[in-house]
C-alpha positions in Angstrom: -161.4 86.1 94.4 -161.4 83.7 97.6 -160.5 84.8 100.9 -157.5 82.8 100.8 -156.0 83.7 97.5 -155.5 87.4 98.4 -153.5 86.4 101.4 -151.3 84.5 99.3 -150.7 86.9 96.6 -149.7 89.2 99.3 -147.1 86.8 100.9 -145.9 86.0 97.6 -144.8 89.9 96.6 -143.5 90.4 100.0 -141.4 86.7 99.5 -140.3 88.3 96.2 -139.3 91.7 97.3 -137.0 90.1 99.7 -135.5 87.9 97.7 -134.7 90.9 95.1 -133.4 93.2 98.8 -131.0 90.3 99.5 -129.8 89.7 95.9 -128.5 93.0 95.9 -126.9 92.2 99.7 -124.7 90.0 98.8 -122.3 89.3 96.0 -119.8 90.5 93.7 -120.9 93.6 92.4 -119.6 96.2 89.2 -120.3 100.4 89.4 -120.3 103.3 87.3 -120.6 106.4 88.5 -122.9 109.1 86.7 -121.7 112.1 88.9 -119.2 113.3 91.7 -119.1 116.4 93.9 -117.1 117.6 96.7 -114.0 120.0 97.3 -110.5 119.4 96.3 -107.3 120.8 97.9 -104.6 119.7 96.6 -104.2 122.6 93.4 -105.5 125.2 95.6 -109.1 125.3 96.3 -111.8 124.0 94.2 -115.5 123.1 95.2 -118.5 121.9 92.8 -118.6 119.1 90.3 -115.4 116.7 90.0 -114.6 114.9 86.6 -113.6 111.6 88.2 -110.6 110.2 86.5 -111.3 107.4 84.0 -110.1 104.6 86.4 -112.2 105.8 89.0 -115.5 106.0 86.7 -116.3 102.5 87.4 -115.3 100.0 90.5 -116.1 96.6 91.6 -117.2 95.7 94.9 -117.9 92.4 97.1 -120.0 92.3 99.4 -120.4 89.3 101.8 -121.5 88.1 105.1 -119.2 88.2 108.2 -119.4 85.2 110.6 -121.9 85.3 112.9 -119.4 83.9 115.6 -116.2 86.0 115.7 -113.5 85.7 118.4 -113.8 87.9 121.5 -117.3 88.6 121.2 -119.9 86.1 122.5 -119.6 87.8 126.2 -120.5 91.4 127.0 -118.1 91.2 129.9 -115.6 89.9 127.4 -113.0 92.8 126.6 -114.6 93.1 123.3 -117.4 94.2 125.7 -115.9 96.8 127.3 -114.4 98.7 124.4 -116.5 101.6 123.2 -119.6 101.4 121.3 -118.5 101.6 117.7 -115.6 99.3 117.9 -117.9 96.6 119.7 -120.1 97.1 116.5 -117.7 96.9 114.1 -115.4 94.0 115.1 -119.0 91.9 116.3 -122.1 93.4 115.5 -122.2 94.1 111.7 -123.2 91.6 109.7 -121.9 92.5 105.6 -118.5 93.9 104.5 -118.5 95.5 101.7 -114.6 95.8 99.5 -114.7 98.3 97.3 -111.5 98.4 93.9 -111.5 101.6 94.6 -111.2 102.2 98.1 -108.7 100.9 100.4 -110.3 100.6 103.3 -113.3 97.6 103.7 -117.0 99.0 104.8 -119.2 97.5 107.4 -123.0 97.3 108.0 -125.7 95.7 109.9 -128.8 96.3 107.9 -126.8 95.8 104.2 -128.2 99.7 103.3 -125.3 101.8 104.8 -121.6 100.4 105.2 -119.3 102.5 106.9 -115.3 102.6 107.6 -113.6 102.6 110.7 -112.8 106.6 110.0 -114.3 108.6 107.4 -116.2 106.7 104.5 -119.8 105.4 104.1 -121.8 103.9 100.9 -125.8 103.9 100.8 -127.0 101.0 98.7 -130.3 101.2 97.6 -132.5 98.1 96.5 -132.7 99.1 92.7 -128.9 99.1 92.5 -128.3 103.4 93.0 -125.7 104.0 95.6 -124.2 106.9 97.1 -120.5 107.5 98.3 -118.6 109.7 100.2 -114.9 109.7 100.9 -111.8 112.1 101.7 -108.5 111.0 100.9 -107.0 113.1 103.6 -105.4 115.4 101.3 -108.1 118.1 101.7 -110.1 116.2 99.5 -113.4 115.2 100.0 -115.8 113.6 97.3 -119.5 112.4 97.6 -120.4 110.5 94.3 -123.8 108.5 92.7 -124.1 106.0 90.3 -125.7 102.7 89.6 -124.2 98.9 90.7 -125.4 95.6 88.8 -124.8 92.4 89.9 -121.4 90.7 88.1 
């Protein structure tokens, strides 16, 4: 094989691989969730597996790109710069929000793997489409659940 054919087929599967990380970055999105854990409160005390209610089985979520120029933070000494370090990152730095059907509140990331909320959730999206998600709905109720998301 010539010299410069192996540096090609390299470039080519790293070119691909990226275009299959972003495709999953972006988008409108549908999950199903294979299994939940977590503890519940509200019936007294119960920790282990949790039989997600039907509606909650399966949610959609959008994911999409914030502006890369948002009001209040193109200056460090800006007030925006001055706040603390997580509100600074979430109202300039991250760059996807993520809405999720079945959470009310939207998630935030910079790097498209982990989106967080301003308080208690986070979801880990892997490239092949698994994702883990862990929530409380501040009723003593905490779940962490897994599943799969396809493209819409």
């Amino acid at each position: 094989m010539p010299l410069i054919t192996v540096p090609l087929l390299a470039l080519a599967f790293v070119l691909s691989a990226a275009v299959r990380a972003e495709s999953l970055r972006t988008g409108t999105f549908l999950c199903e969730s294979a299994r939940a854990a977590g503890i519940q409160g509200t019936d007294g005390r119960y920790a282990g597996r949790i039989e997600l209610p039907v509606a909650e089985q399966g949610f959609g979520a959008e994911i999409r790109r914030l502006a890369n120029s948002r009001p209040g933070c193109r200056s460090s000494k800006s007030a925006a710069g001055r706040r603390n370090t997580f509100e600074r990152w979430w109202d300039c730095d991250a760059a996807l929000e993520a809405v999720l059907t079945k959470y009310p509140q939207p998630l935030r990331s910079d790097d498209g793997y982990i989106f967080r909320d301003r308080l208690s959730g986070w979801l880990h999206l892997a490239d092949d489409g698994r994702y883990t998600f862990a929530y409380t709905d501040f009723a003593r109720n905490y779940y962490l659940e897994e599943g799969r998301c396809a493209a819409k």
